[in-house]
C-alpha positions in Angstrom: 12.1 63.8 -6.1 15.2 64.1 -7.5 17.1 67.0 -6.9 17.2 67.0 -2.8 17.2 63.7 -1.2 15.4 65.1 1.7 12.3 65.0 -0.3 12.1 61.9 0.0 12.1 61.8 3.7 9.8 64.0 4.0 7.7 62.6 1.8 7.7 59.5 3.5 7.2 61.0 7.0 4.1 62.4 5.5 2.7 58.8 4.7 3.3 57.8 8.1 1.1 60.5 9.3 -1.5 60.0 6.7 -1.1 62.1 4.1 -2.7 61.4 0.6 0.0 60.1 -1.9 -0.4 62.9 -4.0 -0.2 65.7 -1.4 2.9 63.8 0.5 4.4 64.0 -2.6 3.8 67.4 -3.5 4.5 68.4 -0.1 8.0 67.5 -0.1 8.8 68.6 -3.1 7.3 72.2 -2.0 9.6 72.0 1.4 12.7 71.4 -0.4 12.5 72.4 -4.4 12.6 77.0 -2.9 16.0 76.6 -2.1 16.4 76.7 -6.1 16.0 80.2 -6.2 13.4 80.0 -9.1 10.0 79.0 -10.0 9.7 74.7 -10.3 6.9 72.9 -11.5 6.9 69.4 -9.5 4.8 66.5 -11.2 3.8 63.5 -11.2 1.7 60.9 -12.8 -1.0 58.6 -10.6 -4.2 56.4 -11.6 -7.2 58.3 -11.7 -8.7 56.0 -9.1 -6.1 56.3 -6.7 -5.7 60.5 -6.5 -6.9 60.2 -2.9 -5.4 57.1 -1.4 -3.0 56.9 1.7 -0.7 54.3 2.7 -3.8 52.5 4.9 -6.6 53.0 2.3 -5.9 51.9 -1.3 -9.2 50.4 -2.0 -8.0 48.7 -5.7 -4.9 47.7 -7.5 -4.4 49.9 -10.2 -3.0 48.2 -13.5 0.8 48.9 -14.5 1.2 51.7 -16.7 1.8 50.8 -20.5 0.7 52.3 -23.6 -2.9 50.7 -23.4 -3.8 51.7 -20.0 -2.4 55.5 -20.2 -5.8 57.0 -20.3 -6.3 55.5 -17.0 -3.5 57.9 -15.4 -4.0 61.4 -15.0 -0.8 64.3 -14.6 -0.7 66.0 -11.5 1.5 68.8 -11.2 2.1 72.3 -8.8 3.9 75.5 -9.7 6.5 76.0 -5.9 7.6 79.6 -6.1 10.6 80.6 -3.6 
């Protein structure tokens, strides 16, 4: 969420309304990232335990990510087309 701060707003709204992590994010990336006139891929890494978790329901704490535990994290990613 770096190239319209709005993103991040939105993103956060989504949260509040119970959104997944992973779909909040993607969903404000996907509101915002068309204006760019071309296709974007948005992604992000998240632990594979935690692909469904909300801001209420995050039923463990995942370990930091470091080289050791980098097999525990998966890449999530979505191609936005304008």
């Amino acid at each position: 969420m770096y190239l319209d701060s709005n993103e991040g707003r939105v993103f956060g709204s989504r949260l509040g309304d119970g959104w997944t992590v992973k779909d909040a994010f993607f969903y404000g990336a996907a509101y915002y990232q068309p204006q760019l006139g071309s296709e974007v891929i948005a992604r992000t890494k998240g632990h594979s335990t935690a692909e469904l978790d909300t801001k209420a329901t995050s039923p463990n704490r995942v370990s930091a990510y470091s080289s050791t535990t980098a097999s525990s994290y998966k890449t999530w990613d979505k191609v936005i087309t304008p």
